[in-house]
N, C-alpha and C positions, 0 to 999 in steps of 0.2 A: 494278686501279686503278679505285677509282671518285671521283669530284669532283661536287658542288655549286656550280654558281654564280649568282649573283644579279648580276643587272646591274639598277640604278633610275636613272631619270631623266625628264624631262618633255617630252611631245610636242611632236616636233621637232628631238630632241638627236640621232635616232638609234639610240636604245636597240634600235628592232626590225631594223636593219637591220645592227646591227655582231653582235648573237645569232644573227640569222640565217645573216649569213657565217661565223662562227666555227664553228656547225653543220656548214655544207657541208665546211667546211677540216677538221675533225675526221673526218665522214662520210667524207670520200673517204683518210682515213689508214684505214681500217677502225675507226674507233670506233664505240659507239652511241650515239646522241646524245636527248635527249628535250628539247624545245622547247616552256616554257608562256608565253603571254602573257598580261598581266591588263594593264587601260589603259580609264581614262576616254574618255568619246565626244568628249571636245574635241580638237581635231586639235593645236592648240596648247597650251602650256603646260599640257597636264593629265597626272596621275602616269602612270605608265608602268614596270612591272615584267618581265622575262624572266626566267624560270628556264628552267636548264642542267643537264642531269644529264649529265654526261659519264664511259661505260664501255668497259669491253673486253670486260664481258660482257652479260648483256639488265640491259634496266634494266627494273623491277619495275613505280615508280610511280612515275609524274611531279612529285608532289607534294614540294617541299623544306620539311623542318621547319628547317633548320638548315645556311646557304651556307658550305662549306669557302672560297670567295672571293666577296667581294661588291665588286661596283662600284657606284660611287655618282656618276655623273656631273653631280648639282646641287651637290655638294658637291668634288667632283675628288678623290676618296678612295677608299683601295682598299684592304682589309681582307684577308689571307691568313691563314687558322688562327688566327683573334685578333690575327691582327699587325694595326696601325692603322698608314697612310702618307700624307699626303696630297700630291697631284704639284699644286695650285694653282700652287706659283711655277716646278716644270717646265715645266708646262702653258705660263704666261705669259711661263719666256723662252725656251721653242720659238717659239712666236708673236711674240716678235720677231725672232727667227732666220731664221722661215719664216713668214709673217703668214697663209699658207692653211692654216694646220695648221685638219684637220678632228678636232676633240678625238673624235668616236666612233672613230673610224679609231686615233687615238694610243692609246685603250683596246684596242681589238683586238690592235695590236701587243702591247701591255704582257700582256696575258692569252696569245697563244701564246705568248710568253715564258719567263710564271709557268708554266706548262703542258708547258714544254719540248715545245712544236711546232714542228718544222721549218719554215719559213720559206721558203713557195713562191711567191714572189714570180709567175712564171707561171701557177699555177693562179690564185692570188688575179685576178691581173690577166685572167681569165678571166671569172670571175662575177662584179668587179665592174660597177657602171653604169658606162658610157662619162664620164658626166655627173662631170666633177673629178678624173677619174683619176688624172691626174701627184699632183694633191695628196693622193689618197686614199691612194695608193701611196706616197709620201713621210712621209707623217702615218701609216700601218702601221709602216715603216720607223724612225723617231723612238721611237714606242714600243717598238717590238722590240727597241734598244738600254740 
């Protein structure tokens, strides 16, 4: 099994940090994972791209021509195999549901999902920051449903 995924959004949303996790959570199931980042030097609102190669065996080149899932969190859209979805009015009535929903976090859930990753709520709650935890871990949660 091998996956492509492309995560975009703009600095601040999160992009590098929900790739990131999603790496380690994959990594420590025995995947292999390749991790690119591309991103303007503005800290805020500048683009922001992760690419994800995720295998069970070596992964070759890090380079993606072409993301089997793409997320797109300026737009709250989420593209699997050509399928086009967009979780905007998810998105907005989890947020009044739960008003701390962290939307990178709701992607991350949504992606081990699609991915059918097991859902380790203690590992996760391991590596993530301290900083919003209840909500990061809830806003995982929301999406993984």
């Amino acid at each position: 099994m091998k996956k492509k995924i492309r995560i975009n959004g703009l600095g601040g949303q999160g992009v590098k940090y929900c790739a990131s996790l999603f790496g380690k959570i994959l990594d420590k199931q025995g995947r292999n994972v390749s991790l690119v980042l591309d991103y303007d030097t503005a800290a805020r609102g500048g683009s922001i791209t992760s690419d994800l190669i995720v295998s069970d065996g070596k992964v070759d080149s890090p380079i993606i021509d072409k993301a089997d899932v793409l997320i797109d969190m300026t737009k709250n859209l989420v593209i699997v195999d050509g399928k086009e979805k967009s979780f905007s009015s998810i998105i907005e009535e989890k947020k009044s549901d739960f008003k701390a929903l962290q939307t990178n976090m709701f992607y991350l859930g949504l992606l081990l999902k699609k991915m059918s990753v097991k859902l380790d709520l203690e590992y996760i709650k391991k590596i993530l920051k301290e900083k919003f935890l209840e909500e990061n871990l809830k806003s995982i949660e929301i999406g993984y449903k």
